[in-house]
C-alpha positions in Angstrom: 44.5 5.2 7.0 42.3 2.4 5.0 43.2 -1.0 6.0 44.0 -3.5 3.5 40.7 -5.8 3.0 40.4 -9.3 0.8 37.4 -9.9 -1.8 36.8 -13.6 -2.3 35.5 -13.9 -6.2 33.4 -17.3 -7.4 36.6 -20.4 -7.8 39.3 -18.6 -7.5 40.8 -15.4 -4.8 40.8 -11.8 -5.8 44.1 -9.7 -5.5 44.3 -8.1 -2.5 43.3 -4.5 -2.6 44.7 -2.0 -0.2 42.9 2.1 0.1 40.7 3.5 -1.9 42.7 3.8 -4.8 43.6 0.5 -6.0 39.9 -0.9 -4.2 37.9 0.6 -6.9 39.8 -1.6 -9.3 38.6 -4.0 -7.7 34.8 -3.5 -7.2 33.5 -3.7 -10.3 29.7 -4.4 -11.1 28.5 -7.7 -11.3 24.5 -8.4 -12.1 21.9 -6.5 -12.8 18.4 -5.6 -11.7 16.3 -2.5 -11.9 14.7 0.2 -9.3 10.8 1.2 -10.3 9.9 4.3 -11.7 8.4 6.1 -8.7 11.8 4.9 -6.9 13.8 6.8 -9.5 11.4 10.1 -9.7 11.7 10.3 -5.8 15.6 9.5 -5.0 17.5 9.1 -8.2 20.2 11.6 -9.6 23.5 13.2 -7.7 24.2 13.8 -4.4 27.8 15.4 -3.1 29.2 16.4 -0.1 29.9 19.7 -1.4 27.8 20.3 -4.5 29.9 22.9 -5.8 33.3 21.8 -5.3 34.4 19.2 -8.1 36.7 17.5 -6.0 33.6 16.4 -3.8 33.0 12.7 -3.1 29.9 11.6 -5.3 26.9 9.4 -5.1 24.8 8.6 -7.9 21.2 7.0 -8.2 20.6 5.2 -11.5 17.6 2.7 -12.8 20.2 -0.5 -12.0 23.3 0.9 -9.8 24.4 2.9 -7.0 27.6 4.6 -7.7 30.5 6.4 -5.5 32.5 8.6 -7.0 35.8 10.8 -6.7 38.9 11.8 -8.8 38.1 10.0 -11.8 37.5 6.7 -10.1 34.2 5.4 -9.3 32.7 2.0 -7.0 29.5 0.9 -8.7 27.0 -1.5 -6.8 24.4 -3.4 -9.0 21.4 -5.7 -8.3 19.8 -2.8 -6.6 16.9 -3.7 -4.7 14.5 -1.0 -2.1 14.3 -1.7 1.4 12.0 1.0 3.1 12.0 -1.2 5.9 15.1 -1.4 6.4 15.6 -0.5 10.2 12.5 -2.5 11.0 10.1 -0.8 12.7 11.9 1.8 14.6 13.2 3.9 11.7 15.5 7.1 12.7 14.1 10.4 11.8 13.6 11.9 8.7 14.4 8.3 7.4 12.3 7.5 3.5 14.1 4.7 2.0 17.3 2.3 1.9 18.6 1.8 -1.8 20.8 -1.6 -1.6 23.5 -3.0 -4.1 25.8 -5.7 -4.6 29.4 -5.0 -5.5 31.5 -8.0 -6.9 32.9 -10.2 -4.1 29.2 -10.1 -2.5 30.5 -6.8 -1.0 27.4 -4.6 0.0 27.1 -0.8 -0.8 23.8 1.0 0.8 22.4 4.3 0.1 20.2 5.7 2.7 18.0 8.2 1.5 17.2 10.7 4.3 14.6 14.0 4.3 14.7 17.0 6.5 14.3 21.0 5.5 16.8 21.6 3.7 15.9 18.8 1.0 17.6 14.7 0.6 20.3 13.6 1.5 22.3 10.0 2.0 24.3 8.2 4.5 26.2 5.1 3.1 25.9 1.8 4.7 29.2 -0.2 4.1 30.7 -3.9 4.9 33.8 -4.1 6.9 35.4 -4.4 3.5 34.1 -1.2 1.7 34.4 1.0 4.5 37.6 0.2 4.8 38.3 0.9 1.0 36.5 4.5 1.2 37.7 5.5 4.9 35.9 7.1 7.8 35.5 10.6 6.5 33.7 9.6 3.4 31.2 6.4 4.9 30.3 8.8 8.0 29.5 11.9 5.6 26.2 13.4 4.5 25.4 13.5 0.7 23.0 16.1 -0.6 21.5 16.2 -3.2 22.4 18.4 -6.3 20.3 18.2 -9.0 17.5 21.6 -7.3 14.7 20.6 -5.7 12.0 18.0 -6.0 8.7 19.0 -7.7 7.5 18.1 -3.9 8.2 16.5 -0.8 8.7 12.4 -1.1 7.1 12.0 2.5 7.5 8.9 4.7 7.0 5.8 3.3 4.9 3.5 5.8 2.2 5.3 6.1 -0.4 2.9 5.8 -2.8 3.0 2.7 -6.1 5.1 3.3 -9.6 2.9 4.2 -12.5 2.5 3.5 -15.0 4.1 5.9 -16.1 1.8 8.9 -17.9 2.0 11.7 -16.7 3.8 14.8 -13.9 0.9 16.6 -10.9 0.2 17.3 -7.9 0.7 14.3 -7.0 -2.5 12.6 -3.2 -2.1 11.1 -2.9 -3.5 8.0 -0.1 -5.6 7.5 2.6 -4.2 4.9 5.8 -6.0 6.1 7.4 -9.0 7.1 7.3 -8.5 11.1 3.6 -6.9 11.1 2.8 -10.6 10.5 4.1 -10.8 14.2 1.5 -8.8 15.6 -0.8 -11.5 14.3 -0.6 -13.8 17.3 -1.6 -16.6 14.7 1.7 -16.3 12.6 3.9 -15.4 15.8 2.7 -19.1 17.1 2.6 -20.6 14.3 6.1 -19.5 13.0 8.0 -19.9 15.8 6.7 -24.1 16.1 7.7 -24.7 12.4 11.2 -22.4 12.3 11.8 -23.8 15.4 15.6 -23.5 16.3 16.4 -21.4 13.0 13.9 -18.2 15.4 17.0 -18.4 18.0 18.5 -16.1 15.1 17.0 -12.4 15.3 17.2 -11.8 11.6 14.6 -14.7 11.4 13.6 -14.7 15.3 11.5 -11.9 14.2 11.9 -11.5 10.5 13.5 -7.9 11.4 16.2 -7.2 8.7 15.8 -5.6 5.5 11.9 -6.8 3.9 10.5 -5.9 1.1 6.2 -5.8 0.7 4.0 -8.7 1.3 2.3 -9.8 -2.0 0.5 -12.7 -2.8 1.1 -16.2 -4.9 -1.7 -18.9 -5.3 -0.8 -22.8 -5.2 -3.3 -25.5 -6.2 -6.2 -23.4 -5.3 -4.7 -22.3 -1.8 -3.4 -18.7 -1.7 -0.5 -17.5 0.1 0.8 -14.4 1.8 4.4 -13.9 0.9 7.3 -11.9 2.7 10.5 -11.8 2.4 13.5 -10.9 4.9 17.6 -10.8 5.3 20.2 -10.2 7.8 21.4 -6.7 8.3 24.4 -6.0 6.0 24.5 -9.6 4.6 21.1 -10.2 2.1 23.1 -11.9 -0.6 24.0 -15.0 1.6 21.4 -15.0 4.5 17.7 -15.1 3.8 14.0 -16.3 4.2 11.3 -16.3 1.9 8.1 -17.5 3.8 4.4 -18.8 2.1 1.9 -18.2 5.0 -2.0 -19.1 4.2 -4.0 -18.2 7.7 -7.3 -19.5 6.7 -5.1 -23.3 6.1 -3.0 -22.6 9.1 0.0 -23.3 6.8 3.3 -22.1 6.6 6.4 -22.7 4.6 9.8 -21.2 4.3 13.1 -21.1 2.3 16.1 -20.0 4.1 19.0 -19.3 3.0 22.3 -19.4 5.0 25.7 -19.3 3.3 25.0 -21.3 0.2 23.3 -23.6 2.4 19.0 -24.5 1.6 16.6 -25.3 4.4 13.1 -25.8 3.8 10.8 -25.0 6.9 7.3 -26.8 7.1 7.9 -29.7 4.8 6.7 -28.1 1.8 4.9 -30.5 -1.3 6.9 -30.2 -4.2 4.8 -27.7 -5.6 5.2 -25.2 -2.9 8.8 -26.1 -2.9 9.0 -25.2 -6.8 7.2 -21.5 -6.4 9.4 -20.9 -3.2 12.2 -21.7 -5.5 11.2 -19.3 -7.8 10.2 -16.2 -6.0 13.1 -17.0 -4.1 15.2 -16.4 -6.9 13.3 -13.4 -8.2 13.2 -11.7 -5.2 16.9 -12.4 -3.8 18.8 -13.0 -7.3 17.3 -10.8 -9.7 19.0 -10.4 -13.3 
């Protein structure tokens, strides 16, 4: 039987909510963000346990929330954000994409979008405190989906993007993600000298958790690679954003722990500023 679980809300304490039942009460949306287009035409609409069977627990994909739902009650999960790195880089098979939410109380509700012959399906990825609301039976299920078939096959995700032609030599990898940056020997140096102690962590050791794609920001004429990385079942209060320029041999980073700021590298105060801000666009969307 669910166990009884507590869901701290900003200044004050939450009731405590005990089973399914009374949980969903509870776990109301909070803020809001948005998945992409090509996000939504590959994994969004309904998934069930049992298509058919109207009693079936529920999963829905929208553009800004992931929902559960059963016997007229529903858990929905907002600030939606896509990790196709999710499990690093040793994904389980017939893995395409992880579709995270925050529920209110900085509970986390993850949709893991999986592909095999017989068409999608999802695997939820609770907290302590939402599995215990939902129960064994219904975090541990597989959720097809019911809406027919695709109009084709999504295929994996990390395949690199094609080349140009070269001459004949050995492949270069093209960094996509956070930890590719460690098979730069470069980064892997110079990171783990200006973390320091904060590396002793494996979420930040090796930048391994959920990442989203490098991109780019430009500072006073020096441009940046940027990636971005969080613990495992815990984004909304642990976190790195990290600036790294090779051709400068700089690096700064922003991590996040708890409510708690840390600025690695002794940024100037403009790199501070745009660290601030990509910070909050990438790890507090509205």
């Amino acid at each position: 039987m669910p166990m009884p679980f507590e869901i701290r809300l900003p200044g004050r304490l939450a009731p405590i909510c005990m089973g399914f039942a009374l949980a969903v009460s509870c776990l109301q949306a909070w803020s809001q963000s948005g998945f992409h287009a090509d996000v939504m035409k590959n994994y969004g609409g309904n998934y069930a346990i049992a298509c058919q069977d109207a009693g079936s627990p529920r999963l829905r994909v929208t553009p800004t929330s992931l929902v559960f739902t059963q016997g007229g009650k529903s858990i929905t999960g907002r600030d939606v954000q896509t990790a196709y790195s999710y499990f690093g880089n040793s994904p389980p098979a017939n893995y395409r994409v992880a579709l995270m939410s925050q529920v209110k109380g900085n509970t986390s509700m993850v949709f893991i979008v999986y592909e095999d012959k017989h068409g999608q399906y999802i695997t939820l990825d609770a907290d302590d405190k939402l599995a215990a609301a939902l129960g064994k039976a219904r975090v541990s299920a597989r959720y097809r989906y019911c809406d027919g078939p695709r109009a084709e096959a999504v295929g994996k995700p990390l395949a690199l993007p094609p080349q140009a032609s070269k001459p004949a030599g050995p492949a270069v990898a093209v960094p996509q993600y956070g930890f590719d940056l460690f098979q730069n020997p470069q980064f892997k140096a110079l990171y783990i000298k200006t973390a320091g102690p904060l590396t002793r962590e494996r979420w930040l050791g090796k930048l391994e958790g959920p990442t989203g794609p490098l991109r780019k920001t430009a500072i006073g004429g020096a441009e940046f690679v940027v990636a971005d990385n969080c613990k495992p079942h815990d984004c909304y209060d642990h976190n790195v954003l990290v600036f790294y320029a090779s051709a400068r041999g700089l690096l700064y980073a922003r991590v996040f722990q708890k409510g708690k700021v840390t600025l690695v590298g002794s940024p100037p105060p403009a790199v501070v500023a745009e660290l601030d801000r990509l910070w909050l666009a990438t790890f507090r969307r509205k």
